[in-house]
VEXLOSE-249305 format. One record per residue: residue in three letters; x, y, z of N, C-alpha, C, O in turn. Coordinates in steps of 0.05 Angstrom, whole numbers, plus 32768, in hexadecimal, padded with zeros to 4 digits. Each point is the difference from the previous one (the first is absolute). Example, Ala and Ser with C-alpha at 12.3 -4.5 7.8 and 13.67 -1.06 7.14 Angstrom:
BEGIN
Ala81087F8E809C7FEE8018800080128018800080158000800DSer7FE480157FE58010801880017FF18016800E800A80168004
This chain:
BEGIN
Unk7FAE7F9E7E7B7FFE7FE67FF3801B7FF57FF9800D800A7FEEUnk7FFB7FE2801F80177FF27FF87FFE7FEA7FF27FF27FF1800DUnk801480077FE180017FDE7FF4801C7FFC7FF5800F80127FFAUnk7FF87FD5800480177FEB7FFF800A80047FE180177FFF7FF8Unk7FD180067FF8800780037FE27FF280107FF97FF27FF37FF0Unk80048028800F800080147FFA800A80178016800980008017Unk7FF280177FD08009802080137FE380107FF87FF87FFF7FE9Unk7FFF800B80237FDF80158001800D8016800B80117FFD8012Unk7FE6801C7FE48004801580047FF180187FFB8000800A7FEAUnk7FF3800080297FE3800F7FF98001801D7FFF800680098016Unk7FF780047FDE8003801F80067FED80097FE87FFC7FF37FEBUnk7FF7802B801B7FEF80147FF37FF07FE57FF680067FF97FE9Unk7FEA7FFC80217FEA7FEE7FF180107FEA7FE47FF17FF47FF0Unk8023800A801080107FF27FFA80107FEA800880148008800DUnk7FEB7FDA7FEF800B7FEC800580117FF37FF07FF97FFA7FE8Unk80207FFF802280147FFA7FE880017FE8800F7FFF80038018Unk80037FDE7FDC7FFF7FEB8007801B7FEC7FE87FFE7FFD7FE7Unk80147FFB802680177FFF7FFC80027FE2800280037FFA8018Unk7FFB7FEA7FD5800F7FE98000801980038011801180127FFEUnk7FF07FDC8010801D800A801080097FE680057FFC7FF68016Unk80137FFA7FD480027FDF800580167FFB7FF17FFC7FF17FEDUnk801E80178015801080017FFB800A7FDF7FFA7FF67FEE800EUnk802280087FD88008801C7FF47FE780097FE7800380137FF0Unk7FE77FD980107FF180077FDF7FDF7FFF800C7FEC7FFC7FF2Unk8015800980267FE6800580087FE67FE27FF37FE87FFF7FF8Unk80287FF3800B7FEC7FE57FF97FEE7FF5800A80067FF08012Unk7FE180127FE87FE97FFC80187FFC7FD780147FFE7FEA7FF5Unk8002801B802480047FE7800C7FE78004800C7FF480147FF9Unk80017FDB801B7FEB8003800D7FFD8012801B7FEB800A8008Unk802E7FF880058000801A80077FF480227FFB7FF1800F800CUnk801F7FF17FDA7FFE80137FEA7FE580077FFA7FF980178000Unk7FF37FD07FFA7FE380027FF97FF07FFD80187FE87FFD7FFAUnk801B8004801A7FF37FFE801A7FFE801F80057FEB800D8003Unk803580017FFD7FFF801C80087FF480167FEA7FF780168005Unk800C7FDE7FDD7FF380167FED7FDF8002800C7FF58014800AUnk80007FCF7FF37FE27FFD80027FF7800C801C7FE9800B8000Unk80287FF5801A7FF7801780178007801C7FFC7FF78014800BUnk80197FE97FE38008802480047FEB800F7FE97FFA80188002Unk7FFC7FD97FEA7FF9800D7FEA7FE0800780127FF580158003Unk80067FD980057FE67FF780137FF58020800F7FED80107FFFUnk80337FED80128000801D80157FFC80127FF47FEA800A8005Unk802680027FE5800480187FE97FE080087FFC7FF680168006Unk7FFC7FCD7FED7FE3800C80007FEF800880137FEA80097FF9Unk801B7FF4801B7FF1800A8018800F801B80107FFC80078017Unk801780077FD68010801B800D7FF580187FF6800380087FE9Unk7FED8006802D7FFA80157FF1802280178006800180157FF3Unk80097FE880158019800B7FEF80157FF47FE8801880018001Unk7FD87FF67FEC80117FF67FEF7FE180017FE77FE97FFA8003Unk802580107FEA7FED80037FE880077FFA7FE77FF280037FECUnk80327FED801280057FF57FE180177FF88011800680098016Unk800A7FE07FD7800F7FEF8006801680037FEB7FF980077FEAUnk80227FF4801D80137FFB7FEF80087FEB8000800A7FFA8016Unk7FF67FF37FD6800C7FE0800C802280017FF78000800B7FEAUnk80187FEE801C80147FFB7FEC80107FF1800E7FFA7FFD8018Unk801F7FF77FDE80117FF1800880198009800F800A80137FF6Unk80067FE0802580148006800680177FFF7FEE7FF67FF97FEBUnk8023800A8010801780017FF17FFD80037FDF7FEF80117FF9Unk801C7FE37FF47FF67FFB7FE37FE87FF07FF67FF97FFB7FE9Unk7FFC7FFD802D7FEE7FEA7FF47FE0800480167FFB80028018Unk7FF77FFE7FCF7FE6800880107FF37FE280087FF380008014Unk800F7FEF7FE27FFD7FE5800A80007FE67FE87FF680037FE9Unk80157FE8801F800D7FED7FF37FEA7FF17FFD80037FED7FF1Unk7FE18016801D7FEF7FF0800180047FE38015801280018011Unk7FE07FEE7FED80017FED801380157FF4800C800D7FF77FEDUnk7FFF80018029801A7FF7800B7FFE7FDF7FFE7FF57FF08010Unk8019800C7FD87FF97FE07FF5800E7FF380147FF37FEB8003Unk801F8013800D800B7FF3801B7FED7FF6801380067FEB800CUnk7FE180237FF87FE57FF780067FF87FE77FF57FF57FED800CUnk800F80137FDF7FEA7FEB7FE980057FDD800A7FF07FEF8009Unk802A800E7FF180037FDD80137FFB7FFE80147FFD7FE88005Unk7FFF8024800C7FF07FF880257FE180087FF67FF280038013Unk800480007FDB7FE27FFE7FF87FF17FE87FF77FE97FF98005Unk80317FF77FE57FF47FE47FF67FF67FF080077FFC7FFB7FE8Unk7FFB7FF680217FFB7FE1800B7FF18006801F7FF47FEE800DUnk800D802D7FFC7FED800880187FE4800880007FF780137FF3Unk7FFB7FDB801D7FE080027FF87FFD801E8013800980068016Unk7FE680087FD57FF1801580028019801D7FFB7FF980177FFEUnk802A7FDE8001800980117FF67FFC80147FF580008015800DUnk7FF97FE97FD38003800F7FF17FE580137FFB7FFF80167FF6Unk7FEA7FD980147FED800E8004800B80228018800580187FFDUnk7FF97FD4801A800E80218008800C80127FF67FFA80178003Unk80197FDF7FF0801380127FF07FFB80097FEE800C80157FFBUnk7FE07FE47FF17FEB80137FEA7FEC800B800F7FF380117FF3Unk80057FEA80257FEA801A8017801480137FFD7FF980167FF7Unk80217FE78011800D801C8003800E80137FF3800880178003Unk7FF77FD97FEC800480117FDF7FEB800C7FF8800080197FFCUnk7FE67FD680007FE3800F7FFB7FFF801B800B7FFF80157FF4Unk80037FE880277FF280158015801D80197FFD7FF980187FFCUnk80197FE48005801780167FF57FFE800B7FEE800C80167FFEUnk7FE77FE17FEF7FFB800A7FE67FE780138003800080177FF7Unk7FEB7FDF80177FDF800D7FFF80008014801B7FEE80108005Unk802C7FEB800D7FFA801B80178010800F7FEE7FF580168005Unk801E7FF17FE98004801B7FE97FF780027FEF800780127FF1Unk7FE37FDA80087FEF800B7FE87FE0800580077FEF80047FEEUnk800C7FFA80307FE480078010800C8018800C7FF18012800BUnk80257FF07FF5800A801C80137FEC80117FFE7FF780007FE9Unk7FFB801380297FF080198000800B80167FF67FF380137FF7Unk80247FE9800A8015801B7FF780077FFD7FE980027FE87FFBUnk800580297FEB800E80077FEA80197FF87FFF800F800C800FUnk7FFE7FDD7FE0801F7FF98008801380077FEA7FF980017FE8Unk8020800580208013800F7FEA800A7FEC7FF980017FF98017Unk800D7FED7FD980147FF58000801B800F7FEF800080087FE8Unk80147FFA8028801680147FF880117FE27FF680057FF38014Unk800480007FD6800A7FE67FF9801E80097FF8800880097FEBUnk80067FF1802F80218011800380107FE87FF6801880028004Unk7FE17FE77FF0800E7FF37FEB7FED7FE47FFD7FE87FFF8004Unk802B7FE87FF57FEE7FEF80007FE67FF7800F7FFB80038018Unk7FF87FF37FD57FE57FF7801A7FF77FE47FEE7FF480047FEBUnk80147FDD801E7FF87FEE7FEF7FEE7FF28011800480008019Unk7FE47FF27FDA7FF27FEC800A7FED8010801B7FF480157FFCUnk800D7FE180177FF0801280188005801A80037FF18010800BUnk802B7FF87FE78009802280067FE680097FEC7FF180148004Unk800E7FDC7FEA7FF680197FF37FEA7FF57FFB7FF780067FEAUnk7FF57FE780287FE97FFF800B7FF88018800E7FEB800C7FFBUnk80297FFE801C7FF5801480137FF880217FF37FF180128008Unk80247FEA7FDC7FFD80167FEE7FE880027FFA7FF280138006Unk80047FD17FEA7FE980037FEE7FE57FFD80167FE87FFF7FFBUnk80257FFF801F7FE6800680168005801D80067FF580048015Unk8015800E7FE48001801D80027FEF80107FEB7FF67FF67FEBUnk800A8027801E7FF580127FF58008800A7FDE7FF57FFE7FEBUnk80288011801F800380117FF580247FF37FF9800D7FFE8015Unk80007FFA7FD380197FF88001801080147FF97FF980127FF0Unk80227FED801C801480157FF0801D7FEF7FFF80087FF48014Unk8002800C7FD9801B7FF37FFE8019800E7FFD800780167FF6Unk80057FD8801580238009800080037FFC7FDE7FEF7FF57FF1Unk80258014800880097FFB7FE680117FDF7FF680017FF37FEBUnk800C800B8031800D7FE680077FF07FE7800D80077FE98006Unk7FE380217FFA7FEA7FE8800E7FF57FED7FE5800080097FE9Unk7FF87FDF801C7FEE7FEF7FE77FEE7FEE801E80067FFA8017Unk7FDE80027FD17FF17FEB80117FFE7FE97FF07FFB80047FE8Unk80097FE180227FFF7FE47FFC7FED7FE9800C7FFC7FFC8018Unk7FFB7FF97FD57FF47FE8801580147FE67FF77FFC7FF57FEAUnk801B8002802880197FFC7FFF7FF67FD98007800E7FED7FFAUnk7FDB801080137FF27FE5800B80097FF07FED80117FF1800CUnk7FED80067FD380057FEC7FF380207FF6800380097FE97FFEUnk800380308007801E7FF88001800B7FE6801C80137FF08000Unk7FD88015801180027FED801B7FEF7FEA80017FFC7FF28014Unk7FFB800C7FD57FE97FE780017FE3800780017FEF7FF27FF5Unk800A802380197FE380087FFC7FF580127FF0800B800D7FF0Unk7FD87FF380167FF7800D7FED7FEA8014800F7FFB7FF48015Unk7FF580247FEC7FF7800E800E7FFA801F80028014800B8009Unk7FD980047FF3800280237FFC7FF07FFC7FDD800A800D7FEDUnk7FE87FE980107FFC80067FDE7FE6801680087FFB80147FF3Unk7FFB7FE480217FE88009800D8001801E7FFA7FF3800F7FF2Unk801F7FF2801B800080297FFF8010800F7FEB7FFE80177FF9Unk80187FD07FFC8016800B7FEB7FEA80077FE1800380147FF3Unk7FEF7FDB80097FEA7FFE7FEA7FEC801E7FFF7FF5800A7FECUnk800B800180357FF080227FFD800F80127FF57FF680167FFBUnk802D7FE57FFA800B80167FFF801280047FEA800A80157FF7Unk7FF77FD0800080057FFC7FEB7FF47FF07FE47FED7FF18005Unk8019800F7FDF7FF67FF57FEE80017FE2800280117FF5800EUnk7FE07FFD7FE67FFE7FDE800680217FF67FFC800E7FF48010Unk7FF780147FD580177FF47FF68022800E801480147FF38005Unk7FE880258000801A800980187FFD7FF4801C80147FF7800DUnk7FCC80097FFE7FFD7FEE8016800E7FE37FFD80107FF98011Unk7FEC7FFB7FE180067FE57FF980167FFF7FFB80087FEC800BUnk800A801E7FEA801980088002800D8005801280177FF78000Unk7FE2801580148011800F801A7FEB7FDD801180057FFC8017Unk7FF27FFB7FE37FFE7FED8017800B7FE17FF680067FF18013Unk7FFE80067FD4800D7FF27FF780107FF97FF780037FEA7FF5Unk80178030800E801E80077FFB8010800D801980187FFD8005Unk7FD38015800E800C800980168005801E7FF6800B800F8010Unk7FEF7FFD7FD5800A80187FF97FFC8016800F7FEA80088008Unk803580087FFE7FF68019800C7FF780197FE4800380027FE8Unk7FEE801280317FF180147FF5800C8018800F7FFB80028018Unk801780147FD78014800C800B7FE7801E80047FED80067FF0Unk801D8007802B7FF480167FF57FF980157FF67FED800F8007Unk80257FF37FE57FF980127FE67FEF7FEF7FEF7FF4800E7FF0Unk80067FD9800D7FF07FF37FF37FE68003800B7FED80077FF2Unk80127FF480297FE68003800D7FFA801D7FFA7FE880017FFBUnk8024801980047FF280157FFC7FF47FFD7FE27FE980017FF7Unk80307FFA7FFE7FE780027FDD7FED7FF07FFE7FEE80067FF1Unk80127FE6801C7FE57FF77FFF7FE6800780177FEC7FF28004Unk801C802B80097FE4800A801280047FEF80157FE97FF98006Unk80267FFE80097FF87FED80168008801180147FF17FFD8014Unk8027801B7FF1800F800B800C7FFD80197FF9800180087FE9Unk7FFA800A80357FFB801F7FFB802280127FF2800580167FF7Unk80077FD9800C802380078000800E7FED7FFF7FFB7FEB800DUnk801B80177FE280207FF080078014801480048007800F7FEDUnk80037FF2802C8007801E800380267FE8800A80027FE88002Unk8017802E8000801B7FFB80057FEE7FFB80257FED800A800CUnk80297FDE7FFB7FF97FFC801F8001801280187FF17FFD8013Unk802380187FEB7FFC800F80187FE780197FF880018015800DUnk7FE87FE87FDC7FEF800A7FF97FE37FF680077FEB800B7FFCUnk801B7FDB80107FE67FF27FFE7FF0800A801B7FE980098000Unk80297FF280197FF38000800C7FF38026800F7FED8004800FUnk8027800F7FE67FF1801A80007FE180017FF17FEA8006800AUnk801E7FF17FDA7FE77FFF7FE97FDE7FF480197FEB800A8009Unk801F7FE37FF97FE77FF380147FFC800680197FEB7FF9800BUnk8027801380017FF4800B801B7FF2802180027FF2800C8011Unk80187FFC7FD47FEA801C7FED7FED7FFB80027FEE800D800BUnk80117FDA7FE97FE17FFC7FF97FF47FF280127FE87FFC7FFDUnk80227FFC80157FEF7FED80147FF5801C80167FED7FFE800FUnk8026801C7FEF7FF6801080177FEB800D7FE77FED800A800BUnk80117FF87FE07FE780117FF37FEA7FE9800D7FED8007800EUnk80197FE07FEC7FE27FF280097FF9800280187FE87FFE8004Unk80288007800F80007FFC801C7FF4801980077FFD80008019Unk7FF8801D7FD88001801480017FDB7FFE7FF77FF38012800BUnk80017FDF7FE87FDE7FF380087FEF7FFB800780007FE9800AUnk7FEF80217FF87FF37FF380127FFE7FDF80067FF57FF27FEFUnk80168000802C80027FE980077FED7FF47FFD80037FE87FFAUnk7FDF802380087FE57FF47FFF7FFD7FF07FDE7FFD7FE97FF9Unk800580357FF780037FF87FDF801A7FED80037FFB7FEA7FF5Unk80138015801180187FE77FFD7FF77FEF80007FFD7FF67FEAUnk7FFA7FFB802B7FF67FF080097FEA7FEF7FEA80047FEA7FF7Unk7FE6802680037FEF7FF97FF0800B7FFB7FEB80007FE97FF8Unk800D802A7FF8800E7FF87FE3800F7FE780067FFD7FEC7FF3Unk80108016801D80127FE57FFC7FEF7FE57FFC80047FED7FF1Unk7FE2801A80277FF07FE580027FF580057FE07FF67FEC7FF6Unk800A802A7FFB7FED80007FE780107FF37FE67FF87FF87FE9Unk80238009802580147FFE7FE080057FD7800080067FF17FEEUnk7FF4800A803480077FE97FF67FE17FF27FFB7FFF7FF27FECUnk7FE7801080237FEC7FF680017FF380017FE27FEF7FF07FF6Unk801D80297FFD7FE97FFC7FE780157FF07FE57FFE7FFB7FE8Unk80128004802980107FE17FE47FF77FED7FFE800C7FF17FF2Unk7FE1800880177FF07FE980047FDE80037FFC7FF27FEC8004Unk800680247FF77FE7800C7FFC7FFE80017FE3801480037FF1Unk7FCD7FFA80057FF980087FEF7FFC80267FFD7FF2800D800FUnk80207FFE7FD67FF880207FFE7FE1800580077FF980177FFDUnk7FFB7FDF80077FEA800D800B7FFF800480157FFB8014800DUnk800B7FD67FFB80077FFF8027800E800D80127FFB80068018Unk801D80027FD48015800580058002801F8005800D800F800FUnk7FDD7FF67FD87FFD80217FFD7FEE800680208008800B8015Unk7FE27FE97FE57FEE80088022800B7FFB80147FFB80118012Unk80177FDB7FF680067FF98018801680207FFB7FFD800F8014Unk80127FFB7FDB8013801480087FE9801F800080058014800EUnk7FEB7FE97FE67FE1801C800A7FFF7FFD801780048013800EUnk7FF77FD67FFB7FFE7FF880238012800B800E7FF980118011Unk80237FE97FED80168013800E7FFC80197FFA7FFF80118012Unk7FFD7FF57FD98003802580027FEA800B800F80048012800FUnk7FE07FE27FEC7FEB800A8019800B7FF5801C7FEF80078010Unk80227FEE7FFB7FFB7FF480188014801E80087FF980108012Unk801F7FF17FDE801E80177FFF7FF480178002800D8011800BUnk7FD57FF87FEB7FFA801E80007FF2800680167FFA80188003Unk7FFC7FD380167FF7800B801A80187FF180147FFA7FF58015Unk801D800C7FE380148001800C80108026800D800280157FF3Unk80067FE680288014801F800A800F80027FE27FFB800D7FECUnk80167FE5801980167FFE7FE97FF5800D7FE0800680167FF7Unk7FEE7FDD80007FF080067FE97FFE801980038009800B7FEDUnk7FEE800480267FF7801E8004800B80177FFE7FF980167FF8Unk80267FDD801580148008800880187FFD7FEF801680098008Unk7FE57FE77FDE800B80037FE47FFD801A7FE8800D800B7FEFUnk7FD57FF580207FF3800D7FE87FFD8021800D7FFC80147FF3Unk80097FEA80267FFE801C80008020800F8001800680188001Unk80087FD67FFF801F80047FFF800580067FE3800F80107FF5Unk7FE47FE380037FFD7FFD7FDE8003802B7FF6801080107FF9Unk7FDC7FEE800C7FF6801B7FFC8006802480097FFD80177FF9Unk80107FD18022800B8018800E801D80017FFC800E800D8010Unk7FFE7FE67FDA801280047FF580227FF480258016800B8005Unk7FE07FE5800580117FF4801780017FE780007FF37FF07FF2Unk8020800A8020800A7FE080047FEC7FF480127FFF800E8014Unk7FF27FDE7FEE7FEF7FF1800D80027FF0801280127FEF7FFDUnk7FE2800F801280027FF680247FEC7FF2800B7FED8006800FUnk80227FD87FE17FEF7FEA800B7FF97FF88019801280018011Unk7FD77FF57FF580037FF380187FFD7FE58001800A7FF28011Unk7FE480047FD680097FDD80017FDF7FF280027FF97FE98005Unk7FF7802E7FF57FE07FFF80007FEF80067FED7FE87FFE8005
């Protein structure tokens, strides 16, 4: 898999997926054309069972490439396109089939740290902060998802001042599994991306569809529809082949069934 603005790199059921848009990795339509096919592919690999997302050089992404924005104005059906491809960039890493790491190797403002808050699992550099930086350029945009993660009054803040959120801040407030020194981050997450990768792929799969589908459910619903997965997981190979590994005190040997 080659693309123009990323780097993918697959090994032991592991995919490391690399902004590569030098010098601040700023997303253009390019950029969102190749995330939304590649994330696409990822879910349809049965060699690949968790994702690492992070940025090339110091910067995990600057968010949107405002150099774009004046060849959008005054063109009919512009900008419509251009919010299709933001939408769908955003929803092929947050429909991903797979478990995603975001490793946040420094800044991530506005769309950077859209793709975050379309991820799984976050871990931060110590030198990284996330921003929704839009008011500073005239717009306004992201309250949508910034409002799941934060309090009314800090959301509103970070979208009506541009404030960054450094991450040692983000750890004390639970958002981040870590704020680790930089040449720490990305060992810390590729640990843990091979423990998940080490799963059964089948249960992956389902949990993931379970962690995002029942955010939207009523707890009742939410509870049965996830009873539903575990009966569907227990006349699964895999399932079988968990549990008797389990017991037999060995490492287990999925097949993806």
């Amino acid at each position: 898999m080659e693309y123009n603005t990323l780097k993918v790199e697959i090994a032991d059921y592991v995919a490391v997926v690399t902004l590569n848009r030098p010098p601040v990795n700023a997303q253009n339509a390019e950029n969102r054309a190749e995330i939304t096919e590649l994330f696409d592919l990822l879910s349809d690999m049965d060699e690949v069972r968790i994702i690492v997302l992070t940025g090339s050089g110091k910067v995990f992404s600057a968010g949107a490439d405002i150099r774009e924005r004046p060849n959008l104005a005054g063109k009919p059906g512009a900008y419509g396109r251009h919010n299709r491809l933001v939408r769908e960039s955003y929803y092929a890493v947050a429909e991903c089939s797979k478990p995603i790491i975001a490793a946040i190797n420094g800044p991530a403002m506005g769309a950077g740290f859209g793709l975050i808050m379309a991820s799984d699992i976050w871990v931060a550099s110590k030198d990284s902060y996330v921003s929704m930086p839009e008011i500073n350029v005239g717009l306004a945009g992201g309250m949508t998802f910034v409002r799941k993660y934060f309090s009314q009054s800090t959301a509103r803040r970070m979208f009506f001042t541009g404030m960054k959120v450094s991450g040692d801040e983000l750890y004390r407030l639970g958002l981040v599994e870590a704020s680790l020194p930089a040449d720490q981050l990305m060992p810390y997450c590729m640990e843990l991306a091979h423990e998940i990768a080490g799963k059964s792929p089948t249960a992956l799969r389902l949990a993931k569809e379970a962690a995002r589908m029942t955010e939207v459910m009523p707890v009742r619903d939410a509870y049965r529809y996830e009873q539903g997965n575990t009966v569907a997981l227990s006349k699964t190979e895999d399932t079988r082949e968990a549990q008797l590994a389990f017991l037999e005190k060995r490492k287990p040997n999925f097949v993806g069934r």
